[in-house]
C-alpha positions in Angstrom: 13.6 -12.8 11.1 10.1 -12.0 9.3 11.3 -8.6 7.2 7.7 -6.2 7.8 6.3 -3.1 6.6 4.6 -0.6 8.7 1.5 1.8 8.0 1.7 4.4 11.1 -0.8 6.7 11.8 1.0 9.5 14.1 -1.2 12.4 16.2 -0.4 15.7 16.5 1.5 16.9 19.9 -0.9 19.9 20.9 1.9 21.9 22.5 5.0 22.0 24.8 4.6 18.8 27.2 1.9 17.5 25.7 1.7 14.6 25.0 -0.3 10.8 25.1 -0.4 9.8 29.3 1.4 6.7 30.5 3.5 6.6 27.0 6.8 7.2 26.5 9.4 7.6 23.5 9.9 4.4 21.7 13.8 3.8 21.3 15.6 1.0 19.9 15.5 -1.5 17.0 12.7 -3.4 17.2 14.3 -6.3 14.8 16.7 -7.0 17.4 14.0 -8.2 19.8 12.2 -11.8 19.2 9.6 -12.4 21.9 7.1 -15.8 21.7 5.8 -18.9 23.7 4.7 -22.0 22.0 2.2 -21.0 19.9 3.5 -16.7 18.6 6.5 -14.7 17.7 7.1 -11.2 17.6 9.7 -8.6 17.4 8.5 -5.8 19.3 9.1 -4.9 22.8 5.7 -5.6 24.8 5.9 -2.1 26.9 3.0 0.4 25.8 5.5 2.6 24.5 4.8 5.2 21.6 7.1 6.2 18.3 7.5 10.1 18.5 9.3 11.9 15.3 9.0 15.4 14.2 8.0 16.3 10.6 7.4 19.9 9.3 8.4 21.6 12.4 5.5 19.8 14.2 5.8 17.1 17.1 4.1 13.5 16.7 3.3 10.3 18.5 2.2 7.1 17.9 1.2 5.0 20.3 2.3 1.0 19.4 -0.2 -0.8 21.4 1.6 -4.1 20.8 -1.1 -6.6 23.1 -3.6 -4.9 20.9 -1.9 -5.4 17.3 -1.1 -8.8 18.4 -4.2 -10.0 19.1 -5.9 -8.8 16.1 -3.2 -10.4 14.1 -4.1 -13.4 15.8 -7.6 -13.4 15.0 -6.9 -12.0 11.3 -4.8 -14.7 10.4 -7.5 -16.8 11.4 -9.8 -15.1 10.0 -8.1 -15.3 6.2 -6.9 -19.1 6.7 -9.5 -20.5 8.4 -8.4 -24.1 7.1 -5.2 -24.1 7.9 -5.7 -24.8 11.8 -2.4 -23.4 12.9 -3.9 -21.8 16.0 -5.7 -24.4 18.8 -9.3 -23.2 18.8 -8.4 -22.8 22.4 -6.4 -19.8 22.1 -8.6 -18.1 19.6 -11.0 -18.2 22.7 -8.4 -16.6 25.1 -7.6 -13.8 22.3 -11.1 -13.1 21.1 -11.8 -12.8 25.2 -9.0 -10.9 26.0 -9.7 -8.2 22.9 -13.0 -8.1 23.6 -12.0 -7.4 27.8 -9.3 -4.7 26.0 -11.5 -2.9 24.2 -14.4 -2.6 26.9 -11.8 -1.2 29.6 -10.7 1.5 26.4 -12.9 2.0 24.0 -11.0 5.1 22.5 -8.0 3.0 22.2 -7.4 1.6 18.6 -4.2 0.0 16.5 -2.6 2.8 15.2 0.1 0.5 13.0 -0.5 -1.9 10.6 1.9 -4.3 9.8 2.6 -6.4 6.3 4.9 -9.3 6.4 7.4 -9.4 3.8 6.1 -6.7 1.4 4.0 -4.1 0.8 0.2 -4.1 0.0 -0.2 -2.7 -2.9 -3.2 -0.3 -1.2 -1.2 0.9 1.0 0.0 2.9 -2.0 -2.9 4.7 -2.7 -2.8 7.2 0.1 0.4 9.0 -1.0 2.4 10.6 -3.8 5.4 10.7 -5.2 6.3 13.4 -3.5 5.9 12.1 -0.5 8.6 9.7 -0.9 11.9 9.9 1.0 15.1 7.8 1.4 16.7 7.2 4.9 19.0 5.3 6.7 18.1 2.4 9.0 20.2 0.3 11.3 20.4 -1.9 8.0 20.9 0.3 5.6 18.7 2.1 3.0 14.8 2.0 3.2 12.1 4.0 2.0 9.1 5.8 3.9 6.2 7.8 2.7 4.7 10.5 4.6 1.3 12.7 4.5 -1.0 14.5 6.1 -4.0 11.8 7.1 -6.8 13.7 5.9 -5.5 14.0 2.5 -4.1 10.2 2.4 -7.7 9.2 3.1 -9.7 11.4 0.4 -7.6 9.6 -2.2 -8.1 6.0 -0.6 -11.8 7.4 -0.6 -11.9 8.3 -4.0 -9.8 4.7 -5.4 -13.0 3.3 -3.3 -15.3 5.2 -6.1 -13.4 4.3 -8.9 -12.7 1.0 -8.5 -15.9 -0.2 -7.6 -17.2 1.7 -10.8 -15.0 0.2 -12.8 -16.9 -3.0 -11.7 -13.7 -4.4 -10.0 -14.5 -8.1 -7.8 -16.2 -7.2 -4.5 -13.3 -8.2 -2.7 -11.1 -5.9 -3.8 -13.2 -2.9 -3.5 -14.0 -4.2 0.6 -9.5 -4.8 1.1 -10.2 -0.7 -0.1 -13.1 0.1 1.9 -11.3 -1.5 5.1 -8.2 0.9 4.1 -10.5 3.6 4.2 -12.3 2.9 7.5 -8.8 2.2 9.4 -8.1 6.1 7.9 -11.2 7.8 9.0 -10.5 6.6 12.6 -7.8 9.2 12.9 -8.1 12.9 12.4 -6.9 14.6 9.2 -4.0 16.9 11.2 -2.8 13.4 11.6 0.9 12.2 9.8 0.3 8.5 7.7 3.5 7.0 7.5 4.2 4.1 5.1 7.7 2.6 5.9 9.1 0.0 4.1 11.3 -0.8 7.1 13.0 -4.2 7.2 10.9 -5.1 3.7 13.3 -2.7 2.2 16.4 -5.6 2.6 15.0 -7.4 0.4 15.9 -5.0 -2.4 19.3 -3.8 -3.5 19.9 0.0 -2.6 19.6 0.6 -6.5 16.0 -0.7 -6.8 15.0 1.5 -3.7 16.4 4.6 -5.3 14.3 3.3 -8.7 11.1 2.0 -6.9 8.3 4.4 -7.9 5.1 2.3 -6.3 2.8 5.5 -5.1 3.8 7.3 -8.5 2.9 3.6 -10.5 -0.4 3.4 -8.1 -1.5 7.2 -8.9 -1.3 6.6 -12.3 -3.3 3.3 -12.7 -6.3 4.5 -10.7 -6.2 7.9 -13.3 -6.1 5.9 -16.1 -9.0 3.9 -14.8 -10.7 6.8 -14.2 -10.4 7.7 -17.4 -11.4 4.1 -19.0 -8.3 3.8 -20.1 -7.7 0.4 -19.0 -4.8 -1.1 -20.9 -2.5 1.7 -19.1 -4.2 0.7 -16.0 -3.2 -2.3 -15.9 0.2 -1.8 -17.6 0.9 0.6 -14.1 -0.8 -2.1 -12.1 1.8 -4.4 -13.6 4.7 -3.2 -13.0 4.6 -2.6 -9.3 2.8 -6.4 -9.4 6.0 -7.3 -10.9 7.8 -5.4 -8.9 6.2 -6.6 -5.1 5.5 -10.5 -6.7 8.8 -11.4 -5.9 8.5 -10.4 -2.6 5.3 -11.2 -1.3 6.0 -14.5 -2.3 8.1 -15.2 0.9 4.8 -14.4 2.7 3.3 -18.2 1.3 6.8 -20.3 1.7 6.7 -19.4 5.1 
């Protein structure tokens, strides 16, 4: 089973019954379903369901759209290997038609998960602090989530966008940024950003959880580079590059 990450974005329930039409709670493990046909797999149940937690005394939702997700991921992956010719051109057809047929029938309706295979993105980081970080229990065992309010996640992606692009980093780091950014502004800033480490977290003994420090390590570079300080940028950039190499690595072997 392919051990993911998850960046939610959750909306606000605007009062007592309220809530997103034709959704319902999602409830259940989603790693103990494996869906596919000859070509995809996934590990989501296909119903347009929603997640729904509470956080600070308020209600929220998140709807999963999983036809959506899984046909931009389809078209993503193609899109970043475009040599490897893993998908017949035929069905990138039948995906790019059927997004395109999605998106005219509900044009409001956007992915509001993202999903990393194996690890975390290291961006991902940049929209939260320390504080924001929380241990829980899962089904198995001990992971790690972040959470914040949306609007403030994405005036610090913002500003990373700023300073990393001054700092006259590659252009293609500052667009993976600018993407983060875009995917933010989408929502509204009453909105919760979750970053959950989910089934990524196995991969890590419970001691390195309690010890992982990534949005505190990420803070910290981008002030440093703000600064010019670039020696302890990098030496903060570093460790959680040591510390997600490992990982990420089972992303290529498979």
């Amino acid at each position: 089973m392919i051990r993911s990450a998850y960046l939610r974005s959750y909306l606000p329930v605007d009062g007592p019954g309220e809530g997103p039409a034709g959704l319902e709670e999602h409830i259940g493990d989603d790693a103990a379903l494996l869906r596919g046909n000859e070509h995809f797999l996934w590990s989501e149940p296909i119903a347009d369901d929603a997640f729904a937690i509470t956080w600070r005394d308020t209600a929220y939702f998140c709807p999963r759209y999983p036809r959506l997700r899984m046909l931009e991921g389809v078209l993503a992956f193609n899109s970043a290997f475009p040599d490897a010719a893993l998908i017949p051109q035929g069905e990138l057809v039948t995906a790019s038609e059927e997004l395109s047929r999605l998106r005219d029938q509900s044009p409001a309706v956007r992915s509001h998960i993202l999903t990393s295979p194996w690890h975390v993105p290291i961006r991902w980081f940049i929209g939260f602090l320390h504080e924001d970080r929380e241990l829980y229990e899962r089904p198995g065992g001990l992971s790690l989530r972040y959470r914040t309010l949306q609007g403030e996640a994405t005036e610090r992606v913002a500003r990373a966008v700023q300073t990393v692009d001054g700092a006259g980093f590659d252009a293609t780091v500052v667009s993976q940024l600018q993407g983060l950014e875009s995917w933010l502004r989408g929502f509204p800033g009453d909105a919760l950003l979750e970053l959950d480490y989910a089934g990524v977290a196995d991969l890590f003994s419970e001691g390195d959880l309690v010890l992982d420090e990534s949005a505190a390590d990420a803070a910290a570079s981008l002030l440093a580079l703000e600064l010019g300080n670039y020696d302890e940028a990098g030496s903060f950039y570093g460790a959680m590059a040591r510390r997600w190499g490992r990982v990420q690595s089972l992303a290529f072997s498979n």
